[in-house]
N, CA, C and O of each residue as an XYZ file, in Angstrom:
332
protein
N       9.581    -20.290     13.731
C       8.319    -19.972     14.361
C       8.578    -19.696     15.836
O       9.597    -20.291     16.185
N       8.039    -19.030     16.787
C       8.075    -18.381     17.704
C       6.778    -18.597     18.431
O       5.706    -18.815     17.867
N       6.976    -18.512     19.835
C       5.721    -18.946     20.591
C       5.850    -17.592     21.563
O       6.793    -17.178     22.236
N       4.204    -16.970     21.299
C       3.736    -15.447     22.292
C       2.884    -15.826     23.369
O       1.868    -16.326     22.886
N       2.852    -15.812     24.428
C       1.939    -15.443     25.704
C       0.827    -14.329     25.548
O       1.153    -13.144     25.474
N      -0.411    -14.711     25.503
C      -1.491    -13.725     26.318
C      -0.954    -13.048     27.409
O      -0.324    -13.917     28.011
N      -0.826    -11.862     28.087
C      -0.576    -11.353     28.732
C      -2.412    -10.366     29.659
O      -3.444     -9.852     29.228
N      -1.718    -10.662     31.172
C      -3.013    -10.663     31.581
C      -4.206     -9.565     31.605
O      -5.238     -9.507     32.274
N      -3.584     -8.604     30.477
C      -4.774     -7.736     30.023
C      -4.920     -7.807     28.688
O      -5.316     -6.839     28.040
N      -4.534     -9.260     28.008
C      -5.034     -9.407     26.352
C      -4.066     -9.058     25.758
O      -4.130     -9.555     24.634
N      -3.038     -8.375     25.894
C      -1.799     -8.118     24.825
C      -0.769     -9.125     24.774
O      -0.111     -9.757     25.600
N      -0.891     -9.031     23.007
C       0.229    -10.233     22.879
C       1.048     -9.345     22.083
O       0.559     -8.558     21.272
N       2.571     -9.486     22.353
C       3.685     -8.697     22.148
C       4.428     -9.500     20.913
O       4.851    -10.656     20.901
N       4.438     -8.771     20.164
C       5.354     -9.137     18.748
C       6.657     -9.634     18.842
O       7.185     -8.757     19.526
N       7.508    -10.448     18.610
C       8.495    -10.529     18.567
C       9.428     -9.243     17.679
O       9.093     -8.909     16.543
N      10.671     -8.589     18.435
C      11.305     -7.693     17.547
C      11.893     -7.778     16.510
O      12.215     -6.896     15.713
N      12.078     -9.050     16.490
C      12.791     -9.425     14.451
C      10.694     -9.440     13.698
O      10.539     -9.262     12.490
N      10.187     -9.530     14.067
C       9.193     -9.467     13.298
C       8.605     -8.186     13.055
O       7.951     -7.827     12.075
N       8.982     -7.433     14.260
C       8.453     -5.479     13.797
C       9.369     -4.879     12.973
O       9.143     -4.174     11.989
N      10.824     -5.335     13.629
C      11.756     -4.774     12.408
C      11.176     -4.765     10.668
O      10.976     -3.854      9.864
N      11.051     -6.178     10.606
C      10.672     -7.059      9.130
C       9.582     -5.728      8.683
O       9.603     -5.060      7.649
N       8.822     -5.647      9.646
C       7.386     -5.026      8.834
C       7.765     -3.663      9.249
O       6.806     -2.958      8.935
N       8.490     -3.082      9.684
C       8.782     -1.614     10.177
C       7.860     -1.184     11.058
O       7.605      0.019     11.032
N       7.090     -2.121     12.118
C       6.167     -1.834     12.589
C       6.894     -1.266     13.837
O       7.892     -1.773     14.348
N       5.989      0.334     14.437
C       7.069      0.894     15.671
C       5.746      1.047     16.365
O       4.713      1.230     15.720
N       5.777      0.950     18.068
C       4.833      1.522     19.143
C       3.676      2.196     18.412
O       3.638      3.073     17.549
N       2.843      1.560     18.985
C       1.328      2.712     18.388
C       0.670      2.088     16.958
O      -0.497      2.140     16.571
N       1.658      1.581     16.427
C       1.244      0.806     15.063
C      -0.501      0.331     15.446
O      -0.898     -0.216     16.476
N      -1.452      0.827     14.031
C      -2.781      0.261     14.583
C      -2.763     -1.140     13.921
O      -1.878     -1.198     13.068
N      -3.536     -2.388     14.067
C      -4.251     -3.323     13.284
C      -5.545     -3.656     13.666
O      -6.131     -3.615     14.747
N      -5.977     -4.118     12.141
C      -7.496     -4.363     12.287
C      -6.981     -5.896     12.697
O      -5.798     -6.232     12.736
N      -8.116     -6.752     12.994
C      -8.110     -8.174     13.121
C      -9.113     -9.356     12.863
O     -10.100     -9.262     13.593
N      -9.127    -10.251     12.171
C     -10.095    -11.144     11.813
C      -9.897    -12.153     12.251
O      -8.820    -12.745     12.331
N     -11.115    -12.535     12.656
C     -11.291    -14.060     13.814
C     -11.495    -15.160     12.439
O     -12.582    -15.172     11.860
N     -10.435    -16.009     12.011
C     -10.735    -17.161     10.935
C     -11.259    -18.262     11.206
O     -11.407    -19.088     10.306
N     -11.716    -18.569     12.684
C     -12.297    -19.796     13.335
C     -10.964    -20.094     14.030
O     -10.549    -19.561     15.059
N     -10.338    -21.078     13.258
C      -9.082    -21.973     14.124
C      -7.968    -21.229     13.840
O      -6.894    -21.801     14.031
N      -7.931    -19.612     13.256
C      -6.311    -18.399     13.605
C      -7.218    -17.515     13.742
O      -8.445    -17.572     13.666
N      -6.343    -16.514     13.995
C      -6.336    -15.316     13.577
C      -5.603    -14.205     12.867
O      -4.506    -14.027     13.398
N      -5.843    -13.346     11.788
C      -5.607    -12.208     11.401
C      -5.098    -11.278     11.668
O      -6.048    -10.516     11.848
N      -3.918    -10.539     11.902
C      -3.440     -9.078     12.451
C      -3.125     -8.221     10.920
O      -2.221     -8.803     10.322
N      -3.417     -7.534     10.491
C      -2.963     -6.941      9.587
C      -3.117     -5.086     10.015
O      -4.154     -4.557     10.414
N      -1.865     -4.428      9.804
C      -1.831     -3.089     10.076
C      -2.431     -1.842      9.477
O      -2.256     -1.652      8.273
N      -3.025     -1.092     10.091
C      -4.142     -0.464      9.338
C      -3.405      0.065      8.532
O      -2.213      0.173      8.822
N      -3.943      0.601      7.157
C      -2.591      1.682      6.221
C      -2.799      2.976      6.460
O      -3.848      3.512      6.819
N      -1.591      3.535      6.215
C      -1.105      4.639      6.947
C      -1.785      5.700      6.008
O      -1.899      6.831      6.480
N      -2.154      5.519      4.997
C      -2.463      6.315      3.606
C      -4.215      6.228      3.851
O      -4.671      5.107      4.078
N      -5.036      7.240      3.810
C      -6.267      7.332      3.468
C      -6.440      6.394      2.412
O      -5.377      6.205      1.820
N      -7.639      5.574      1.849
C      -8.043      5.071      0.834
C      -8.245      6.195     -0.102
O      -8.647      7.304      0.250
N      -7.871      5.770     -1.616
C      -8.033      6.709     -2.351
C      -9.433      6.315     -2.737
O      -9.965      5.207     -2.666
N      -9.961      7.578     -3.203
C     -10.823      7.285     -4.470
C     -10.706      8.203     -5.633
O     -10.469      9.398     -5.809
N     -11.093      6.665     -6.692
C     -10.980      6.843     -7.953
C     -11.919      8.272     -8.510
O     -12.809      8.653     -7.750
N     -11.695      9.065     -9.876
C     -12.543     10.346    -10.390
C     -13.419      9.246    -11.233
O     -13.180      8.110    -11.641
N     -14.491     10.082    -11.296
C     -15.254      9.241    -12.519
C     -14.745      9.148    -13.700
O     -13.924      9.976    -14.096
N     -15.155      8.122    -14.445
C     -14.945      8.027    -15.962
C     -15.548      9.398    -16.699
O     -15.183      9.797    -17.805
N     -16.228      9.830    -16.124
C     -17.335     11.199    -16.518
C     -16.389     12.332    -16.226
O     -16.928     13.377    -16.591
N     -15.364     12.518    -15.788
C     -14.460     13.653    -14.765
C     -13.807     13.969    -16.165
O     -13.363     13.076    -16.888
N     -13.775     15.679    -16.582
C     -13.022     15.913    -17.394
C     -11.416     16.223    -17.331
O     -10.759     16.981    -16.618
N     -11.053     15.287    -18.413
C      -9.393     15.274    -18.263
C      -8.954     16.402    -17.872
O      -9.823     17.233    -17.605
N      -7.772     16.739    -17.738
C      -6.925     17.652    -16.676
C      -6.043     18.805    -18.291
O      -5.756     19.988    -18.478
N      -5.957     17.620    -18.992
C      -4.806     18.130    -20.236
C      -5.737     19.147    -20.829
O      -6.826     18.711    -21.202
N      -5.524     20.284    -20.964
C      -6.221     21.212    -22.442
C      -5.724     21.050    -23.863
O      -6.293     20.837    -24.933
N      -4.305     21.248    -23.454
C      -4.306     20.863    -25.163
C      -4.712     20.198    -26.305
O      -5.852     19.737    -26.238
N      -4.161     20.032    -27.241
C      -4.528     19.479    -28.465
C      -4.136     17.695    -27.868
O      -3.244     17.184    -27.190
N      -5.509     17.158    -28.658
C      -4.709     15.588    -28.393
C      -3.788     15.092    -29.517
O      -3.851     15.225    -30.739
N      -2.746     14.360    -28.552
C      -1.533     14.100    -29.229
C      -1.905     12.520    -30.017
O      -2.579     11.641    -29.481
N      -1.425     12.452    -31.085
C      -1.950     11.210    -31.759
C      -1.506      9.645    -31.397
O      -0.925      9.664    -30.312
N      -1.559      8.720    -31.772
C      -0.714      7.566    -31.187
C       0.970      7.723    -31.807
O       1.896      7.590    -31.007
N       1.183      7.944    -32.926
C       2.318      8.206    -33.030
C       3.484      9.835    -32.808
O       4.552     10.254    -33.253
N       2.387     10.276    -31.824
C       3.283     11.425    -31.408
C       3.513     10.958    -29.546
O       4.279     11.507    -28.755
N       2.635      9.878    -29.293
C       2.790      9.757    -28.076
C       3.946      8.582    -28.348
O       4.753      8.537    -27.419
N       4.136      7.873    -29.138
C       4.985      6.486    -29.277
C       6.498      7.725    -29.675
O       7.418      7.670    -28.859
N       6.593      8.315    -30.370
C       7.690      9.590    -30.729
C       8.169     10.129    -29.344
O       9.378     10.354    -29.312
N       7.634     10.327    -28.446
C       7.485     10.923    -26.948
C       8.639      9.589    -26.197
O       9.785      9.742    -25.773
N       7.762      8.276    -26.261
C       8.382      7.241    -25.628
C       9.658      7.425    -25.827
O      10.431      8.010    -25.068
N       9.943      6.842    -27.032
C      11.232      6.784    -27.691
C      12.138      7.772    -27.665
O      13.279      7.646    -28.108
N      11.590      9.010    -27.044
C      12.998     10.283    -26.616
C      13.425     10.173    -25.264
O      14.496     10.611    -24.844
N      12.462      9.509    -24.510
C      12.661      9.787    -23.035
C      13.205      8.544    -22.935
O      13.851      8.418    -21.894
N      13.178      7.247    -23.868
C      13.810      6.052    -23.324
C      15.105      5.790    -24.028
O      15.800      4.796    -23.818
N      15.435      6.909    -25.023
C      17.074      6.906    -25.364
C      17.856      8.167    -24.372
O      18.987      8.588    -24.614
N      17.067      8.604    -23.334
C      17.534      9.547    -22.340
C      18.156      8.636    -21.319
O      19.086      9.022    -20.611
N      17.392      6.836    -21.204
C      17.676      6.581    -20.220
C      18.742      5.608    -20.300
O      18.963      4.841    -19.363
N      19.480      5.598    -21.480
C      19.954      4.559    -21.904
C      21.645      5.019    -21.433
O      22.580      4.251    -21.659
């Protein structure tokens, strides 16, 4: 454990074995939550939130649907490929 200073405009500086750890570099954003007696730093993600298609969204595949045992036939070629 490691002990940080307030610094006198509010920034508290990470230790560098701990940015390494998280790959965190300059500019890195975080949100932060006040827990009463800590606090929270967690880094915003770098990735937009996805969102999910509806259950209503028509599938993508045209073809014919493949049955359960043509999809289990499928498995079993690609996993003696990997063998």
């Amino acid at each position: 454990m490691e002990t940080i200073t307030l610094g006198s405009q509010g920034q508290l500086v990470l230790p560098k074995a701990i940015q390494a750890i998280h790959q965190w570099v300059e500019g890195t954003k975080f949100v932060i939550w006040d827990k009463g007696s800590e606090i929270v730093l967690k880094p915003v993600s770098t990735f937009p939130i996805s969102q999910l298609e509806s259950p209503n969204t028509p599938s993508v595949y045209q073809g014919v649907p493949l049955t359960l045992e043509d999809m289990e036939k499928a498995i079993d070629i690609e996993a003696g490929k990997q063998k």
